[in-house]
PyMOL Python script that loads the backbone (N, CA, C, O; Angstrom):
from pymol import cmd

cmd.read_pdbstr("""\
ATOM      1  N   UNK A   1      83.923  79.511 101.866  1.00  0.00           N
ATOM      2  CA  UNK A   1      83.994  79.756 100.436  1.00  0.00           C
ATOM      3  C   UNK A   1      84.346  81.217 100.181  1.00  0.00           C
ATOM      4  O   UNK A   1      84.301  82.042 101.094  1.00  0.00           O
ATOM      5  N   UNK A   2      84.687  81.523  98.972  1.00  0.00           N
ATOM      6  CA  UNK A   2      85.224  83.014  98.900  1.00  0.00           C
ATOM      7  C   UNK A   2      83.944  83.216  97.742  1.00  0.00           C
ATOM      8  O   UNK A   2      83.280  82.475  97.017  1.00  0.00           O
ATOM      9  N   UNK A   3      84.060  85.245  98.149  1.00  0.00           N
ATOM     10  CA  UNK A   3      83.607  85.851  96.939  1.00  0.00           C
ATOM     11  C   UNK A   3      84.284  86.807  95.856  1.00  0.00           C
ATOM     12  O   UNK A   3      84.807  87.809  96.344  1.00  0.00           O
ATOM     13  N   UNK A   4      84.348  86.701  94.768  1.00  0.00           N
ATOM     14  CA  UNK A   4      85.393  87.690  94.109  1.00  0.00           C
ATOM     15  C   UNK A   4      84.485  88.655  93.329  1.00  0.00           C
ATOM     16  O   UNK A   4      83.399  88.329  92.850  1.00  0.00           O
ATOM     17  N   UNK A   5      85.166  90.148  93.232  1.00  0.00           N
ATOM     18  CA  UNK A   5      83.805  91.174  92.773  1.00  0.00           C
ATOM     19  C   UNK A   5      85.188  91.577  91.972  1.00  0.00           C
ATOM     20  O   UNK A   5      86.299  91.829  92.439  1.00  0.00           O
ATOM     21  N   UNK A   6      84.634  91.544  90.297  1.00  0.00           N
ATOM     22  CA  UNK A   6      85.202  92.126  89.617  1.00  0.00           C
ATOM     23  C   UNK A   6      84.865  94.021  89.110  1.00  0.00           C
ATOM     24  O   UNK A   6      84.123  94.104  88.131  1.00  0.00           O
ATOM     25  N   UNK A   7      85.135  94.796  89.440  1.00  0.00           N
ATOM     26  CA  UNK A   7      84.801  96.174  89.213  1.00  0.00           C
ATOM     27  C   UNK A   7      85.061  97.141  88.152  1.00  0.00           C
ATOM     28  O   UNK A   7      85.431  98.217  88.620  1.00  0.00           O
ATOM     29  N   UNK A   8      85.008  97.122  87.168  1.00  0.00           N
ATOM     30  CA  UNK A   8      85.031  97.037  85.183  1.00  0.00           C
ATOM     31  C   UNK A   8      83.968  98.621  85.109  1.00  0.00           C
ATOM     32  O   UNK A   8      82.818  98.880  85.462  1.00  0.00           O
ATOM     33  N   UNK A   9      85.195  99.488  84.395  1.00  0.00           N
ATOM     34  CA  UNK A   9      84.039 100.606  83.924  1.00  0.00           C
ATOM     35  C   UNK A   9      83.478 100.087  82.687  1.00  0.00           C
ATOM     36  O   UNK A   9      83.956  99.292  81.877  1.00  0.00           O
ATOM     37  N   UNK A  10      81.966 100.920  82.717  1.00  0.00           N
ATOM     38  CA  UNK A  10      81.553 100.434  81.870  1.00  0.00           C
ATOM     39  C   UNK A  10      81.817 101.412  80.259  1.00  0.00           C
ATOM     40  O   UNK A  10      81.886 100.866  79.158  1.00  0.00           O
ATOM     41  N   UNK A  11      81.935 102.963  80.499  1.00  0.00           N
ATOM     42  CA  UNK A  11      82.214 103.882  79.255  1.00  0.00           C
ATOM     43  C   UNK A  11      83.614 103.484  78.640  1.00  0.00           C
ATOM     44  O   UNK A  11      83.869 103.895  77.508  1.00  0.00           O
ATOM     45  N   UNK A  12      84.632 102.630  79.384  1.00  0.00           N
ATOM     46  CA  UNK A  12      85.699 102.492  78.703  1.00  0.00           C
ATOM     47  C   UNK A  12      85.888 101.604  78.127  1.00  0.00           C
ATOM     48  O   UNK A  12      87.022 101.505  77.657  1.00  0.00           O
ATOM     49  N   UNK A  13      84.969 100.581  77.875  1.00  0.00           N
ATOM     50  CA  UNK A  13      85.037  99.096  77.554  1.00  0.00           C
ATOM     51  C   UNK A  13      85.926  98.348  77.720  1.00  0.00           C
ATOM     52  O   UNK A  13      86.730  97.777  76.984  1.00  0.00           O
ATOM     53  N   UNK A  14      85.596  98.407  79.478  1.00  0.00           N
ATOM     54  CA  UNK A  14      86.629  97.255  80.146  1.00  0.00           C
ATOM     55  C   UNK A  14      85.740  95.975  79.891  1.00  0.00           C
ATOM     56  O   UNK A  14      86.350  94.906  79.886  1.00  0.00           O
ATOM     57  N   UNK A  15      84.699  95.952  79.730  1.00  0.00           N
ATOM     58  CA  UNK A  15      83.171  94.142  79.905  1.00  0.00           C
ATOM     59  C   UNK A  15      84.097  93.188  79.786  1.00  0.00           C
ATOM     60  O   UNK A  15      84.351  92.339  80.640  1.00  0.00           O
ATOM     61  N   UNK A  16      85.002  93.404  77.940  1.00  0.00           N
ATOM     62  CA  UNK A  16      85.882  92.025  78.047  1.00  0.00           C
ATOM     63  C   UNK A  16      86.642  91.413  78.797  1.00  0.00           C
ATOM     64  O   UNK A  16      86.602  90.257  79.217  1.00  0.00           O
ATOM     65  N   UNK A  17      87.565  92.486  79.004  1.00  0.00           N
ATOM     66  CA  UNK A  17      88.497  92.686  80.109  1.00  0.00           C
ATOM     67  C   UNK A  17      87.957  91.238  81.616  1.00  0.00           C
ATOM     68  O   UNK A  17      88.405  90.186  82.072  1.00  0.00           O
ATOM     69  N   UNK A  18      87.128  91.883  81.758  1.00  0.00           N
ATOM     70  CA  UNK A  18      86.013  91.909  83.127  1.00  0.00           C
ATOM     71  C   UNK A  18      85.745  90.151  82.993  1.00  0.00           C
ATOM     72  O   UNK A  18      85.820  89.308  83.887  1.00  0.00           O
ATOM     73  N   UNK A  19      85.406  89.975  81.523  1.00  0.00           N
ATOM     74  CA  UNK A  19      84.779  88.881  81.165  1.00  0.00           C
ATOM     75  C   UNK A  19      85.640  87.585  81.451  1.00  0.00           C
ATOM     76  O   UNK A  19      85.340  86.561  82.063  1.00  0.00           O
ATOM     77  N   UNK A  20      86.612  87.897  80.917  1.00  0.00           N
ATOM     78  CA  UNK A  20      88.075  86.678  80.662  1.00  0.00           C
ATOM     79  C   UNK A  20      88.454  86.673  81.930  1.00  0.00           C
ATOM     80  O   UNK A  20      88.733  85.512  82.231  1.00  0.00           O
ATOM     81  N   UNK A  21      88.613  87.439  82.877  1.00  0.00           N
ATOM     82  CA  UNK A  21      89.093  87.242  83.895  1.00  0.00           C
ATOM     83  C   UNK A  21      87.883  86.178  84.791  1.00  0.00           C
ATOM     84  O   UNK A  21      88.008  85.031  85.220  1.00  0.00           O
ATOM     85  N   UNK A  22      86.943  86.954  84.822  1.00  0.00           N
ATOM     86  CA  UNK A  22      85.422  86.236  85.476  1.00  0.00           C
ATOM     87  C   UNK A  22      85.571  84.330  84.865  1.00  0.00           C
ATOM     88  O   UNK A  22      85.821  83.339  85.550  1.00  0.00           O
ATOM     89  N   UNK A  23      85.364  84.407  83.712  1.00  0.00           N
ATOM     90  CA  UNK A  23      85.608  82.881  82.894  1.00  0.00           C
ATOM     91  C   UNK A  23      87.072  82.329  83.575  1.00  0.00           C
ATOM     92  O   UNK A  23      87.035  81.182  84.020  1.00  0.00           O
ATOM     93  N   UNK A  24      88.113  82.932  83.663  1.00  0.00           N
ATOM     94  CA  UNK A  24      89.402  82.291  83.873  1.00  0.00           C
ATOM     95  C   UNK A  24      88.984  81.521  85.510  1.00  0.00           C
ATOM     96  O   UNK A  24      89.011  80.325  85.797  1.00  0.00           O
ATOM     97  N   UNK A  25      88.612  82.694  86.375  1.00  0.00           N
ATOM     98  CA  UNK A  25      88.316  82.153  87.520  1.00  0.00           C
ATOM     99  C   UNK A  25      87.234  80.926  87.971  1.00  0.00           C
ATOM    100  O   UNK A  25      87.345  80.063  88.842  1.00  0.00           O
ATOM    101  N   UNK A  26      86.312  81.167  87.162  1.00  0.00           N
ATOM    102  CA  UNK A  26      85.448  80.164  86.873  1.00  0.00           C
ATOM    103  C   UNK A  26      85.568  78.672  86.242  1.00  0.00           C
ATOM    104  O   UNK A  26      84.907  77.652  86.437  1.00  0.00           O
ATOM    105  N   UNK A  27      86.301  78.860  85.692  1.00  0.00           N
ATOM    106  CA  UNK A  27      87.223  77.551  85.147  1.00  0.00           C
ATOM    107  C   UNK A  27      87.874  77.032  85.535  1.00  0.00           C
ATOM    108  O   UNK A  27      88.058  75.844  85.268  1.00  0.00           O
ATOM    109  N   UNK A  28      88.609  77.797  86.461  1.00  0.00           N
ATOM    110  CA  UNK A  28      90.031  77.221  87.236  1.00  0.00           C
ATOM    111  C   UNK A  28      89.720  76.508  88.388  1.00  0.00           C
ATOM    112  O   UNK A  28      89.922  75.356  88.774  1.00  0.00           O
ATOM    113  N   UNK A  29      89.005  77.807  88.975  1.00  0.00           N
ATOM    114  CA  UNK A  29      88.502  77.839  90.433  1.00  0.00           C
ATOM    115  C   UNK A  29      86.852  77.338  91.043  1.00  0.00           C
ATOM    116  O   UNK A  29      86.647  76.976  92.202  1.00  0.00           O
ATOM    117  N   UNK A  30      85.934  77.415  90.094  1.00  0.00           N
ATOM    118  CA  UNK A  30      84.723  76.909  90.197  1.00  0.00           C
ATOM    119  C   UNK A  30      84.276  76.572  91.259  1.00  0.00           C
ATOM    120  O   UNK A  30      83.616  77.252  92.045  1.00  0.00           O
ATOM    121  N   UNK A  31      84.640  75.403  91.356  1.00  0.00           N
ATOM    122  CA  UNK A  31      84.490  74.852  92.964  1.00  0.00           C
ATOM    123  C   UNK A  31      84.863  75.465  94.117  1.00  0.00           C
ATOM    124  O   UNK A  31      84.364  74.977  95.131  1.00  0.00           O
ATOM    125  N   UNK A  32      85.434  76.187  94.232  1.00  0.00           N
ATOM    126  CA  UNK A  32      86.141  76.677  95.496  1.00  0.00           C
ATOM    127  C   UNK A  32      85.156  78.193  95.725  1.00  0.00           C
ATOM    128  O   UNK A  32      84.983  78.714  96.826  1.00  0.00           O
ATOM    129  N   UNK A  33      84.746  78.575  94.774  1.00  0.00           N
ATOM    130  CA  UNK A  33      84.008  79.932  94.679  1.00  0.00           C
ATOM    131  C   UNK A  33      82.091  79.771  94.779  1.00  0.00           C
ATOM    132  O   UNK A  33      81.201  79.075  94.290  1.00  0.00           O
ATOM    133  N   UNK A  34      82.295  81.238  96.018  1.00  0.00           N
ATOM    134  CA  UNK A  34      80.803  81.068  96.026  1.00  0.00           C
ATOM    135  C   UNK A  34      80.357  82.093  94.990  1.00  0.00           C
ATOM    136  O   UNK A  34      79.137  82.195  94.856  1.00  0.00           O
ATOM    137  N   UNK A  35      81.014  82.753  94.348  1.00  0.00           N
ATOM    138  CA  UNK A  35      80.237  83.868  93.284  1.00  0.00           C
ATOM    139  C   UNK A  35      81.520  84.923  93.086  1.00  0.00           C
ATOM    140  O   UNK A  35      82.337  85.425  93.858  1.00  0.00           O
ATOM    141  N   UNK A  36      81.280  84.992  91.705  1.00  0.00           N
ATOM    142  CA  UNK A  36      82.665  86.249  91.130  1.00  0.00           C
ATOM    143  C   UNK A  36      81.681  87.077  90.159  1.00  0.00           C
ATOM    144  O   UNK A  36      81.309  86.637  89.071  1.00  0.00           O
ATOM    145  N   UNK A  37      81.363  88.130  90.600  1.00  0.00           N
ATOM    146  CA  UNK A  37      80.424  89.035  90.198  1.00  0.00           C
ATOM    147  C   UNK A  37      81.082  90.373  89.675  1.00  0.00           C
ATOM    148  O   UNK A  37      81.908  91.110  90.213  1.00  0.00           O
ATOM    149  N   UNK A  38      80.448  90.446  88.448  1.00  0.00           N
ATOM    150  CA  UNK A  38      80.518  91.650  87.546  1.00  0.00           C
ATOM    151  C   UNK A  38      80.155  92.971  87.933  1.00  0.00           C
ATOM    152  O   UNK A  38      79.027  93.294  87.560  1.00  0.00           O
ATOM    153  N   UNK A  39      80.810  93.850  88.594  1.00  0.00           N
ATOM    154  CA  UNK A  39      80.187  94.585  89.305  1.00  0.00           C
ATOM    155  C   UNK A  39      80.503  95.944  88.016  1.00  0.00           C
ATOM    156  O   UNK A  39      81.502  95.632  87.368  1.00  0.00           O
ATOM    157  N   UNK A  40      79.873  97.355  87.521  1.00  0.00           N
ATOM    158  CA  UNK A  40      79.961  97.929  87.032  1.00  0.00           C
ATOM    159  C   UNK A  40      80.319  99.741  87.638  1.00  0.00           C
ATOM    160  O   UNK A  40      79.773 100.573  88.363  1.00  0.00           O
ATOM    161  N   UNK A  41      81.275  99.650  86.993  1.00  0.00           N
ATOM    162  CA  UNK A  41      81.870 101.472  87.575  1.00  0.00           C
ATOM    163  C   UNK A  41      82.192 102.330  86.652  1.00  0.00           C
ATOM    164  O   UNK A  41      81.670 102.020  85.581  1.00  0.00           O
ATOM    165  N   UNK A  42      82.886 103.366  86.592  1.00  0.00           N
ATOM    166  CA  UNK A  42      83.133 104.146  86.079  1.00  0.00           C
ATOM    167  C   UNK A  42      84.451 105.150  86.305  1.00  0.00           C
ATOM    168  O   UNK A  42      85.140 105.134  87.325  1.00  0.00           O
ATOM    169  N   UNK A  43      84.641 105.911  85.308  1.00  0.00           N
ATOM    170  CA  UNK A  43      86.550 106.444  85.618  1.00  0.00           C
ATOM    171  C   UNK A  43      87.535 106.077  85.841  1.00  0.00           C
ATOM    172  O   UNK A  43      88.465 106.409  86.577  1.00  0.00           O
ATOM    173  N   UNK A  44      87.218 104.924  84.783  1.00  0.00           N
ATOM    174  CA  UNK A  44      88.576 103.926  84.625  1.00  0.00           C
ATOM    175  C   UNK A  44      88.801 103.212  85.228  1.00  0.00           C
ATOM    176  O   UNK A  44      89.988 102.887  85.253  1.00  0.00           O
ATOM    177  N   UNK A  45      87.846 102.489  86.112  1.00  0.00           N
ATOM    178  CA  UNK A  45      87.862 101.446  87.577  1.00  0.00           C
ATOM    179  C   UNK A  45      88.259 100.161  86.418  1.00  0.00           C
ATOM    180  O   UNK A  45      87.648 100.051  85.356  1.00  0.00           O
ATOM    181  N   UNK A  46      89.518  99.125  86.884  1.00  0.00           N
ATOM    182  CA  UNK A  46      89.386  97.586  86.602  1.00  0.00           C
ATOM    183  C   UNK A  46      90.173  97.619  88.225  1.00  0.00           C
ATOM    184  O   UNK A  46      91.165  98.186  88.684  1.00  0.00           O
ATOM    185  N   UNK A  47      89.057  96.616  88.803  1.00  0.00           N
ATOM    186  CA  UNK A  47      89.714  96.257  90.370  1.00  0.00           C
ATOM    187  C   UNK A  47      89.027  94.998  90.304  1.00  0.00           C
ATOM    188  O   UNK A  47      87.913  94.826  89.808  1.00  0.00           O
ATOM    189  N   UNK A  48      89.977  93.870  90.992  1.00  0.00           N
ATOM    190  CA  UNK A  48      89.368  92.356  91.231  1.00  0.00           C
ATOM    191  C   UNK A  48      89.666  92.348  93.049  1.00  0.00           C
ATOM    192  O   UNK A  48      90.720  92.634  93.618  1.00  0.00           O
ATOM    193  N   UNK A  49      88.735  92.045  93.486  1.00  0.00           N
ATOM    194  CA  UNK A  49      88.544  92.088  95.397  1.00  0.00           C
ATOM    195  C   UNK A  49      88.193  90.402  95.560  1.00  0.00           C
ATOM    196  O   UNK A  49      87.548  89.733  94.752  1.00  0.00           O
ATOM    197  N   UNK A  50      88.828  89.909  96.879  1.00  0.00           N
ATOM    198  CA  UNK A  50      88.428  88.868  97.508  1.00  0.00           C
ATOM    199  C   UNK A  50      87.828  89.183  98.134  1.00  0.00           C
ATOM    200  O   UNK A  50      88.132  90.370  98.255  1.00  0.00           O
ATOM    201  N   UNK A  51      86.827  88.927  98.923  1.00  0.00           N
ATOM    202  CA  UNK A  51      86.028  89.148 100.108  1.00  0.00           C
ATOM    203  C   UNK A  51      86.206  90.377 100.881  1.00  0.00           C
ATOM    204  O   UNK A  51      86.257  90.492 102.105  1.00  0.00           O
ATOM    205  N   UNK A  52      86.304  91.375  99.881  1.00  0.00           N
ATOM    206  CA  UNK A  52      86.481  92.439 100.264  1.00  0.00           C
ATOM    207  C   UNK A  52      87.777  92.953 100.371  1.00  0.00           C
ATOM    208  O   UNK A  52      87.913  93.980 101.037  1.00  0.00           O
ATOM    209  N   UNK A  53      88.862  92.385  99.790  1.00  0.00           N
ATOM    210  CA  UNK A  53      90.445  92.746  99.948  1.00  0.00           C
ATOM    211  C   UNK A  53      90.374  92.717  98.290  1.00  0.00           C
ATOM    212  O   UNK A  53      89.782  91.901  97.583  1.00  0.00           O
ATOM    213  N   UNK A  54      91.236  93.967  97.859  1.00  0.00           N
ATOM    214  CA  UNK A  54      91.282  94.130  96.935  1.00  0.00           C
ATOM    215  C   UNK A  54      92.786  93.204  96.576  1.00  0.00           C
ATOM    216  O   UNK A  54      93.581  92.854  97.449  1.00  0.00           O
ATOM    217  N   UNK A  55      92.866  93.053  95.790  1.00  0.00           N
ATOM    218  CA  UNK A  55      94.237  92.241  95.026  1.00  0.00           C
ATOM    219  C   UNK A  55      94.540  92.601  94.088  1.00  0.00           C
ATOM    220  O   UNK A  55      95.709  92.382  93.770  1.00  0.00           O
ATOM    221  N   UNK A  56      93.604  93.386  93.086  1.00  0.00           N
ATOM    222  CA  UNK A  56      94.512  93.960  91.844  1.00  0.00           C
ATOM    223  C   UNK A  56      93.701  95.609  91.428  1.00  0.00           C
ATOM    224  O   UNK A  56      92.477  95.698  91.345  1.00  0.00           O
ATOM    225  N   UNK A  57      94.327  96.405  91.280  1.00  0.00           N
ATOM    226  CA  UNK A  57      93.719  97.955  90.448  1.00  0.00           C
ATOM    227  C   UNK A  57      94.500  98.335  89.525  1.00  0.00           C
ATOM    228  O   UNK A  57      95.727  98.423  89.477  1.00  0.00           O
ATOM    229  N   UNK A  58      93.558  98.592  88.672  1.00  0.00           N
ATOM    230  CA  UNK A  58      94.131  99.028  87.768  1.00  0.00           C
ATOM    231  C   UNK A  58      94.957 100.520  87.688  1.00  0.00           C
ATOM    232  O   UNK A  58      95.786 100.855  86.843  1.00  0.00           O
ATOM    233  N   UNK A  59      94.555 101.140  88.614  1.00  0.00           N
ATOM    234  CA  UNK A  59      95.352 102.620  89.370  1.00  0.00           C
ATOM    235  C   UNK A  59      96.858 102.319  89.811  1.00  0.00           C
ATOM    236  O   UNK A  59      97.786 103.087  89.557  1.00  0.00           O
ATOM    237  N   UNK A  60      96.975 101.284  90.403  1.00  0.00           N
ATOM    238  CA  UNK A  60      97.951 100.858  91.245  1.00  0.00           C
ATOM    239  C   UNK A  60      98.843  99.987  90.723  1.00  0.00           C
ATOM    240  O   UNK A  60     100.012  99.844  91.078  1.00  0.00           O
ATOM    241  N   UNK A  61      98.141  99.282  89.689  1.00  0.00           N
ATOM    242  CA  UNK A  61      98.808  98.141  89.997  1.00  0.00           C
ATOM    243  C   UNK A  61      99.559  97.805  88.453  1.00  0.00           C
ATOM    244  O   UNK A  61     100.501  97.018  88.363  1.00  0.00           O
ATOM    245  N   UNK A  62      98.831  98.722  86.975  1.00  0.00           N
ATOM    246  CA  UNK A  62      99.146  98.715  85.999  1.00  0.00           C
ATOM    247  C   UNK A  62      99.111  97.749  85.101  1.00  0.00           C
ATOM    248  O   UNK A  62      99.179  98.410  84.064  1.00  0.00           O
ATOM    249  N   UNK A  63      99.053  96.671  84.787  1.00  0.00           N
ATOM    250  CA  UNK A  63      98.704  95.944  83.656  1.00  0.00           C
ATOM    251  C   UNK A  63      98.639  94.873  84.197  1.00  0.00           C
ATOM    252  O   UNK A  63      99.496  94.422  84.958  1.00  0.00           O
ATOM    253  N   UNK A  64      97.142  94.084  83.721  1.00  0.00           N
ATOM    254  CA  UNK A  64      97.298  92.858  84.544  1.00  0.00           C
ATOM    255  C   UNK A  64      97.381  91.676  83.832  1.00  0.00           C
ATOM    256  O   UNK A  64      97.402  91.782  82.606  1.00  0.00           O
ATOM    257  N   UNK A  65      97.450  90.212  84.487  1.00  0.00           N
ATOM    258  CA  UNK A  65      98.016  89.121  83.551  1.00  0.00           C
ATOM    259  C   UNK A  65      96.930  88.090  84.454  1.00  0.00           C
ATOM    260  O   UNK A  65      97.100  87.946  85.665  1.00  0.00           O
ATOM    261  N   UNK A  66      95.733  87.355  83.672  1.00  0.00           N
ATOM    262  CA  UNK A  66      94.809  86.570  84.097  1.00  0.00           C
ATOM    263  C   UNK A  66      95.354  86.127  85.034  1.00  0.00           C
ATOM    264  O   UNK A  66      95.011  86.552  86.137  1.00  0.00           O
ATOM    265  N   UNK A  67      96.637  84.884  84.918  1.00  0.00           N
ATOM    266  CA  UNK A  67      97.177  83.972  85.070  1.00  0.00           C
ATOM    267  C   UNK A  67      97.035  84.744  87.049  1.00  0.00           C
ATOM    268  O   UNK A  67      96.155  84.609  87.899  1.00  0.00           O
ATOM    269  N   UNK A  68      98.211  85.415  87.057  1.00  0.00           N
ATOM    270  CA  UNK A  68      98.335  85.907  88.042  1.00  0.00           C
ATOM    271  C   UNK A  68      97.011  86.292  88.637  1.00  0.00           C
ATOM    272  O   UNK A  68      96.748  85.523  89.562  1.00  0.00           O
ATOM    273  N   UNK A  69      96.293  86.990  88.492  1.00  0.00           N
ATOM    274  CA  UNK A  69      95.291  87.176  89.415  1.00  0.00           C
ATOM    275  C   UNK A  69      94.433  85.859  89.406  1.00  0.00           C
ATOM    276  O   UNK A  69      93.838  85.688  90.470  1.00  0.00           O
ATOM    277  N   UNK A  70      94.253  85.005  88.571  1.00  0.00           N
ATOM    278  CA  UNK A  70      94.220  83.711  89.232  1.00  0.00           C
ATOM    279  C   UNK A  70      95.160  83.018  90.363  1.00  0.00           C
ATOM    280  O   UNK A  70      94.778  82.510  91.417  1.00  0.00           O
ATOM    281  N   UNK A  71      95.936  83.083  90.076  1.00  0.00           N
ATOM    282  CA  UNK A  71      96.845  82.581  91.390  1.00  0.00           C
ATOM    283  C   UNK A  71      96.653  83.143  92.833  1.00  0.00           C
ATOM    284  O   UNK A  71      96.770  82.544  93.902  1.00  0.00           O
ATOM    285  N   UNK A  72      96.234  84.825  92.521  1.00  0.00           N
ATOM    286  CA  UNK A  72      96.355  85.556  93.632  1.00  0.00           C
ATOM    287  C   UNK A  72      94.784  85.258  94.357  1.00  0.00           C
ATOM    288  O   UNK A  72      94.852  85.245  95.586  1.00  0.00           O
ATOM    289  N   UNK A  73      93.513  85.041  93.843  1.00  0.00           N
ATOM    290  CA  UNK A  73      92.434  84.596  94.192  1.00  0.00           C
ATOM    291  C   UNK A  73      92.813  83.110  94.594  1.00  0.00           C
ATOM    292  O   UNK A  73      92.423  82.830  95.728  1.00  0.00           O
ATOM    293  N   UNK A  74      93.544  81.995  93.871  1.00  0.00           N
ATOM    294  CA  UNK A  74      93.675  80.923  94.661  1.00  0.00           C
ATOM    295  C   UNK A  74      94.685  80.624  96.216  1.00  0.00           C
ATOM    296  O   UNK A  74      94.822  79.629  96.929  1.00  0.00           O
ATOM    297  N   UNK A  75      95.191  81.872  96.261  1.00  0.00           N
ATOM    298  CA  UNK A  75      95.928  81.883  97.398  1.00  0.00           C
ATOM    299  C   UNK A  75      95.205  82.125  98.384  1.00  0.00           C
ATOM    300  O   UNK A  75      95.566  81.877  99.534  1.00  0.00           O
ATOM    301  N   UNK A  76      93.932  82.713  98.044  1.00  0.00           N
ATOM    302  CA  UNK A  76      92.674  83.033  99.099  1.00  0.00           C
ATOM    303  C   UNK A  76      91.627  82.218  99.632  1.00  0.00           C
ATOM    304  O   UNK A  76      91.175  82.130 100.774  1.00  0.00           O
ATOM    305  N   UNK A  77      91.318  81.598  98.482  1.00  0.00           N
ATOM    306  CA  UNK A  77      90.698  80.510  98.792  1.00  0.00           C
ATOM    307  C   UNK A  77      90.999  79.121  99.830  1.00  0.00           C
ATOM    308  O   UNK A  77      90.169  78.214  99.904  1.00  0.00           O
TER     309      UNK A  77
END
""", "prot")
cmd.dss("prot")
cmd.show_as("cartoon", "prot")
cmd.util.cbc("prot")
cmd.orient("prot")
């Protein structure tokens, strides 16, 4: 089973951000997931990790689209 750690600052009010993505995966993916956890940071952190492999930053990677990082977590699973 996989784990996905979503990493959301909290002074910038990424939560929603954090939230829709967490729900998207949860909806989609449910079954296949052992836990997609809200993890909380700071200085502008939005990062979504598989089992420890990151797949999306917001540093790097620039604007993200649910859809896709759903896909990119189901490619892991």
């Amino acid at each position: 089973m996989t784990n996905v750690e979503i990493e959301y600052c909290v002074p910038c009010g990424f939560l929603d951000r954090a939230e829709t993505v967490q729900h998207a995966l949860l909806t989609t993916l449910g079954e296949d997931l052992d836990a997609v956890a809200l993890v909380t940071g700071e200085r502008g952190v939005f990062r979504v990790s598989v089992d420890g492999e990151t797949i999306y930053d917001k540093d790097e990677d620039g604007d993200y689209d649910v859809d896709d990082l759903v896909a990119a977590v189901r490619e892991r699973t």
